[in-house]
Residue frames as qw, qx, qy, qz and C-alpha x, y, z in Angstrom:
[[0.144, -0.036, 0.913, 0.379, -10.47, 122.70, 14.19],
 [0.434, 0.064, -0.299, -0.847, -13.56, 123.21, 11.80],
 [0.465, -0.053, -0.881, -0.066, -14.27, 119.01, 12.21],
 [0.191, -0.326, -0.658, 0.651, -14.56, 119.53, 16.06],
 [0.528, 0.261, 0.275, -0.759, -17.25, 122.74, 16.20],
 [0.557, -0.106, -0.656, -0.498, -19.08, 121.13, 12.93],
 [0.492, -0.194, -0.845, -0.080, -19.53, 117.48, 14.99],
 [0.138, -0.216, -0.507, 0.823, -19.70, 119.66, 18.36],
 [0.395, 0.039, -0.195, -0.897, -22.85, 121.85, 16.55],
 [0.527, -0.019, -0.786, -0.323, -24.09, 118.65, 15.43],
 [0.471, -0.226, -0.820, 0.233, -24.10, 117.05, 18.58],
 [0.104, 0.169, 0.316, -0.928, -25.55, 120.27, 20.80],
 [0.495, 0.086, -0.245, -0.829, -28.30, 120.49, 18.32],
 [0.637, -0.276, -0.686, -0.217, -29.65, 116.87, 18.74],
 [0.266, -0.214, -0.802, 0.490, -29.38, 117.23, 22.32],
 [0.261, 0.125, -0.014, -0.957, -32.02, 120.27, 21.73],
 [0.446, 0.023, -0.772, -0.452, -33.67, 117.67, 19.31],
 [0.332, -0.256, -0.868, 0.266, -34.05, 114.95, 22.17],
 [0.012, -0.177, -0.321, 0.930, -35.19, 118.33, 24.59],
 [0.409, 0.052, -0.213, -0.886, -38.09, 119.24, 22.47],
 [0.690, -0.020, -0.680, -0.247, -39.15, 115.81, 21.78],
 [0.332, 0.104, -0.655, 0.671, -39.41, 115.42, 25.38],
 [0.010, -0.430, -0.335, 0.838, -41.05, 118.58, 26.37],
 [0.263, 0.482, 0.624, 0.556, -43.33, 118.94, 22.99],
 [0.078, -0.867, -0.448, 0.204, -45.30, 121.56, 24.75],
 [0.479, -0.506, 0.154, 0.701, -42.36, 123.69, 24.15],
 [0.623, 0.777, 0.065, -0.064, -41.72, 125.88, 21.05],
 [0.832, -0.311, 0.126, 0.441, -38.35, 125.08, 19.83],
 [0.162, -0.793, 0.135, 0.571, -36.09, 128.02, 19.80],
 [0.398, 0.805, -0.263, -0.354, -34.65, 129.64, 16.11],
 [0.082, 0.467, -0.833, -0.283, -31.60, 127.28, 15.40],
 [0.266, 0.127, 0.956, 0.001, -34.05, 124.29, 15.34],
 [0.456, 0.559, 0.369, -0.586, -37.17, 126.42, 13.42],
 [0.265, -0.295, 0.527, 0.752, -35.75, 126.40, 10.15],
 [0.590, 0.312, -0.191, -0.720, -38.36, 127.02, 6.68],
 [0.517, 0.078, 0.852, -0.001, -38.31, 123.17, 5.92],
 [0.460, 0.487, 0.730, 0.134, -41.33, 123.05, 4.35],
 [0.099, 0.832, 0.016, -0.545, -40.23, 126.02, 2.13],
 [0.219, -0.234, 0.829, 0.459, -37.69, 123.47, 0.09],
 [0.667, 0.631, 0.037, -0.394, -38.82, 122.85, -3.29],
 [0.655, 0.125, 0.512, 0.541, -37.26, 120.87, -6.14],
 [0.319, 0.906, 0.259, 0.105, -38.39, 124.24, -7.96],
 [0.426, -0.153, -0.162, 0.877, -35.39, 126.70, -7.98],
 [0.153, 0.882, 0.369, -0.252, -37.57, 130.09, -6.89],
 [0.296, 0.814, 0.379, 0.327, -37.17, 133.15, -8.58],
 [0.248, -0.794, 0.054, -0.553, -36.81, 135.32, -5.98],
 [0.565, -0.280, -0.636, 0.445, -35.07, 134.92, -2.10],
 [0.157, -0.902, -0.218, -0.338, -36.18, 136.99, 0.47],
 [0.160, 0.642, -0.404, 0.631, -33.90, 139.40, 2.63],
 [0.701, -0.466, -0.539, -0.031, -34.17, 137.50, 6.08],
 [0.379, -0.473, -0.423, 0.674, -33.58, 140.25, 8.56],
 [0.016, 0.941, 0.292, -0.173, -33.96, 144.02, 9.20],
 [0.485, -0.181, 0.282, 0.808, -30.44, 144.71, 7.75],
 [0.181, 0.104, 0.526, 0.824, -30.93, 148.01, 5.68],
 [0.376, -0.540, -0.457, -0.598, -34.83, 148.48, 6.22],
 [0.552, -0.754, -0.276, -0.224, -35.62, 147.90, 10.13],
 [0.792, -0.246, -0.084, 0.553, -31.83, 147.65, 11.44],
 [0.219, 0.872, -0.300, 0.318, -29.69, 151.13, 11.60],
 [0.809, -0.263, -0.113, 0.514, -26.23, 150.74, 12.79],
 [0.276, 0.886, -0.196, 0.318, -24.30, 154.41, 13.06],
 [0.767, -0.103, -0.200, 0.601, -20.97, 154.44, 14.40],
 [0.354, -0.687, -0.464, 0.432, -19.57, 157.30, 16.63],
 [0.130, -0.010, 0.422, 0.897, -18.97, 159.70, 13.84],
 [0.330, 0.393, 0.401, -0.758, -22.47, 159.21, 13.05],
 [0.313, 0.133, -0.791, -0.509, -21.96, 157.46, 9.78],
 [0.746, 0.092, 0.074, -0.655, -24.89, 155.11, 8.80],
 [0.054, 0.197, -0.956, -0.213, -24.40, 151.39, 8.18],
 [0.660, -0.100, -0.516, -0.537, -27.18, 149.01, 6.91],
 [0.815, -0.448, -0.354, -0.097, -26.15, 146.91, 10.13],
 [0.368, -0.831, 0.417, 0.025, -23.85, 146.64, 13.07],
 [0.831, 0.148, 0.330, 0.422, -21.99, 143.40, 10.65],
 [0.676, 0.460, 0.126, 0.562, -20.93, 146.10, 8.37],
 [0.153, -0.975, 0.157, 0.030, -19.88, 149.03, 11.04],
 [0.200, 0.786, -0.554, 0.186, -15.80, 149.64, 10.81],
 [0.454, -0.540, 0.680, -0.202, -15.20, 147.02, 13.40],
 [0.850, 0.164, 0.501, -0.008, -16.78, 144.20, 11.52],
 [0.635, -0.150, 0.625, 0.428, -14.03, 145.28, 8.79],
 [0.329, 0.678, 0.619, 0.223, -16.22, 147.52, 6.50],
 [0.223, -0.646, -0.225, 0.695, -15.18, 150.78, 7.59],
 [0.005, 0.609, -0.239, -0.756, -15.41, 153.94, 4.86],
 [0.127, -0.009, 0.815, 0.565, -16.95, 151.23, 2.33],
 [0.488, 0.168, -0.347, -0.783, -20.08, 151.87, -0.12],
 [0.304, 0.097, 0.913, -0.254, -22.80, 149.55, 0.60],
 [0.173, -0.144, -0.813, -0.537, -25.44, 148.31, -1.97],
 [0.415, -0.235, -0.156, -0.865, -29.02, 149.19, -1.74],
 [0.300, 0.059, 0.845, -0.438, -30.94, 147.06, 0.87],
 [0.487, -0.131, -0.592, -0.629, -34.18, 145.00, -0.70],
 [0.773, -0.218, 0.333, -0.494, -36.97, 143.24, 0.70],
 [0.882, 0.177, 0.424, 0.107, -35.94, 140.29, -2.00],
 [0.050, 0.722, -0.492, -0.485, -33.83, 139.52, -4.68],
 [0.708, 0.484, -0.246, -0.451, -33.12, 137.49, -7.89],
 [0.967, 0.026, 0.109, 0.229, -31.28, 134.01, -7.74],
 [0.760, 0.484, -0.093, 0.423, -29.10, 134.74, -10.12],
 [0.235, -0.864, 0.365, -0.255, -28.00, 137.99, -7.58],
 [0.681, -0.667, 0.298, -0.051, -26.41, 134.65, -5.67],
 [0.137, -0.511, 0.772, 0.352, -23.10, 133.15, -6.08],
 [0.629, 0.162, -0.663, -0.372, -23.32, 129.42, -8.28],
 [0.065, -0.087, -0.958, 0.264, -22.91, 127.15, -4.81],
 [0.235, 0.193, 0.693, -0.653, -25.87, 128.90, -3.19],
 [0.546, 0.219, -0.352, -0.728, -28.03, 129.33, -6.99],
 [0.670, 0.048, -0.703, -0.232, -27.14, 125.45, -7.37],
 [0.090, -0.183, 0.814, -0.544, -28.21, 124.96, -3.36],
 [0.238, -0.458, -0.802, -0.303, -31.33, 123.05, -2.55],
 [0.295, -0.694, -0.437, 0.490, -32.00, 125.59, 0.27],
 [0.284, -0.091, 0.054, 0.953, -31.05, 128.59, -1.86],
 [0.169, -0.505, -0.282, -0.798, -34.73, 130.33, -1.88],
 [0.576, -0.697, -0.369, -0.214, -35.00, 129.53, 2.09],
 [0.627, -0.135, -0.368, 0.673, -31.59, 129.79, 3.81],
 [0.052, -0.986, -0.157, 0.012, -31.37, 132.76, 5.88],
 [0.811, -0.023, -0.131, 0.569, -28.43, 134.31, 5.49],
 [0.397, -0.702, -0.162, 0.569, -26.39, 137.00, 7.45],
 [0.507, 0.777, -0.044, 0.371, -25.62, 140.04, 4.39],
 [0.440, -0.840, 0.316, 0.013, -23.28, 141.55, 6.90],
 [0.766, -0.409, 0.493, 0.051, -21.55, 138.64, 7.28],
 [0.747, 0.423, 0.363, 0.362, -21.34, 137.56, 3.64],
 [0.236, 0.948, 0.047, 0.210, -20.29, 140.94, 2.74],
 [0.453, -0.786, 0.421, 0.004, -17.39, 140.91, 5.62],
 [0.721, -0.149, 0.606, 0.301, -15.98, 137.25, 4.69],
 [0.552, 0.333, 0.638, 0.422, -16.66, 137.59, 0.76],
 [0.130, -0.316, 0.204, 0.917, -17.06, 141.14, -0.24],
 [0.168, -0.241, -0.512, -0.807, -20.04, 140.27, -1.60],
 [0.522, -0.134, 0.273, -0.797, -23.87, 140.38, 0.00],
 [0.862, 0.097, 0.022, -0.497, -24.96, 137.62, -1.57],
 [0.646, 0.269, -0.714, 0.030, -21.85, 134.95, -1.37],
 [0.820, -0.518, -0.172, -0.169, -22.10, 132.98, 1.79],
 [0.112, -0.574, 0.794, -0.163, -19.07, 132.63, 4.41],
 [0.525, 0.127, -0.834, -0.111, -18.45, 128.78, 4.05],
 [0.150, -0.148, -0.877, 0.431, -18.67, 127.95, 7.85],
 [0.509, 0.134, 0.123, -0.841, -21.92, 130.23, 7.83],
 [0.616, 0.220, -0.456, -0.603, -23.28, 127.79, 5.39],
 [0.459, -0.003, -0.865, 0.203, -22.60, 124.49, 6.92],
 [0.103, -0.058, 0.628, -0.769, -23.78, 125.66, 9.90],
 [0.595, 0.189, 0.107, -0.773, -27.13, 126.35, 8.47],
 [0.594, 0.171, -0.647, -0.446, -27.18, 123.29, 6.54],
 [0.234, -0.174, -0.869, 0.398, -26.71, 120.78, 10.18],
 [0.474, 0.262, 0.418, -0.730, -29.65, 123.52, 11.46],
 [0.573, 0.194, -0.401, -0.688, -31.54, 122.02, 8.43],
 [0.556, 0.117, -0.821, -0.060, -31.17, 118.56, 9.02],
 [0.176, -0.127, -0.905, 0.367, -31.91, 118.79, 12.30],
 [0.339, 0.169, 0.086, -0.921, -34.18, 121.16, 12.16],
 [0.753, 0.108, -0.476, -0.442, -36.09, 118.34, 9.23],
 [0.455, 0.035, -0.886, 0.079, -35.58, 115.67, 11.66],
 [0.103, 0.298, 0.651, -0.690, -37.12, 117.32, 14.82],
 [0.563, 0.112, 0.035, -0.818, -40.16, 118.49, 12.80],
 [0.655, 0.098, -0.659, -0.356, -40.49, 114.76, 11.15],
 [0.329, -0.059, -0.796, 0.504, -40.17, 112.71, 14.63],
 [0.232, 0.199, 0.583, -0.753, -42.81, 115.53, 16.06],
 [0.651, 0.139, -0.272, -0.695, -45.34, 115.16, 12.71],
 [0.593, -0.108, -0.751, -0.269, -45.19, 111.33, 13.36],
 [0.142, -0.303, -0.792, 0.511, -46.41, 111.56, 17.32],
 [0.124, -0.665, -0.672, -0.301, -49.08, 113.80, 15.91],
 [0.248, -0.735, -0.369, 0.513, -48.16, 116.81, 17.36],
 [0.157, 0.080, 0.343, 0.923, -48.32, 118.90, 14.07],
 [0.398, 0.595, 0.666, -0.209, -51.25, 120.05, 13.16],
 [0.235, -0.264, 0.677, 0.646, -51.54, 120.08, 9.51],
 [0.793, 0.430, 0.058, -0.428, -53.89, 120.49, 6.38],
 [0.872, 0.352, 0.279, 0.192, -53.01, 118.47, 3.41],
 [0.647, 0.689, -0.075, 0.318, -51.14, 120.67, 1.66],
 [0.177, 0.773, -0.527, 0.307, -48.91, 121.51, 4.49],
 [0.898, -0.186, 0.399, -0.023, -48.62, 117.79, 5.17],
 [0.798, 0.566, -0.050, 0.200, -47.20, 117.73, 1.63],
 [0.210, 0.874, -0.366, 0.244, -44.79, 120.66, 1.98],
 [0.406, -0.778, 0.466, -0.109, -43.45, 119.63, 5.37],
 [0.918, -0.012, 0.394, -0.035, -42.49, 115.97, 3.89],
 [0.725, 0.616, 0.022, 0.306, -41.47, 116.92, 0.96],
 [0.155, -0.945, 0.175, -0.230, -39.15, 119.35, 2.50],
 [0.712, -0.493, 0.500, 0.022, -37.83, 116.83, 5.02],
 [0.890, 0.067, 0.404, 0.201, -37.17, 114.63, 2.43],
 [0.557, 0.668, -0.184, 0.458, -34.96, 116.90, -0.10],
 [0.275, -0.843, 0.393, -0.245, -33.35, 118.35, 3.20],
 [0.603, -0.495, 0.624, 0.034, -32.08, 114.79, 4.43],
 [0.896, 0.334, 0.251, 0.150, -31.73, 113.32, 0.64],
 [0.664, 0.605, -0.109, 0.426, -29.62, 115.99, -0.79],
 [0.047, -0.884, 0.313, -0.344, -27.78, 117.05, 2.72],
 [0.896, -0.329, 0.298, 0.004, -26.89, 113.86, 4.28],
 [0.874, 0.051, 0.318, 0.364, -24.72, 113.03, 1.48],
 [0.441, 0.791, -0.153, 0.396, -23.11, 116.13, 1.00]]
């Protein structure tokens, strides 16, 4: 049941939350790092390619074929298909309309492999991908806001701004979706 892992994600990830907040000394592992203070009411221009798929990743399969990753070798469902050029970045518009009209859609990382397996396309998201990332956001904007008010950021001004602002489109326009 999708309900169950969602609230099950949910709940795992604040116990992490609580963990850090705890232990501040820590650095808190990838699924809680997210870009926050990358959000923008702006919609960028540009998103950037957020792995080595295609440029630092090689995947070859025992033939000896190339693949841009191991997401799109034969097992993951890709087998004998033509794969689009790998960038460092790309245009909005490249993305579907959810993720263009997303407030995260010039920071989300997302998995091309994966999008490319579920949706045939590089740049549509797999649904449960998304969610996923969207609870890492929230908590992700709640564990950085909880550690910026015990003063254990250190921050200039402007990336006092960002990280606020951030928080605050992350839990205004994800809470109530």
């Amino acid at each position: 049941n999708v309900d169950t892992l969602k609230s099950t994600f949910e709940r795992e990830l604040k116990l992490l939350v609580d963990y850090y907040l705890e232990n501040p000394g820590l650095e808190p592992c990838l699924l809680l790092n997210m870009p926050v203070e990358s959000i923008s009411k702006e919609k960028p221009a540009k998103f950037p390619k957020w792995c080595g798929c295609g440029t630092h990743i090689h995947a070859y399969d025992v033939e000896g074929n190339l693949y841009p990753c191991q997401m799109f070798m034969g097992i993951s469902g890709a087998s004998g298909a033509k794969f689009p050029e790998i960038k460092e970045s790309y245009p909005c518009t490249a993305l579907d309309k959810k993720c263009q009209n997303c407030i995260l859609s010039g920071c989300c990382p997302s998995c091309m492999g994966l999008n490319y397996y579920s949706k045939g396309n590089l740049f549509a998201q797999d649904d449960g991908f998304c969610e996923m990332k969207k609870i890492q956001f929230l908590a992700t904007s709640y564990l950085k806001y909880k550690k910026y008010k015990k003063g254990l950021l250190k921050l200039d001004e402007q990336g006092e701004f960002q990280l606020l602002n951030g928080i605050m489109l992350v839990q205004n326009h994800l809470n109530t979706h």
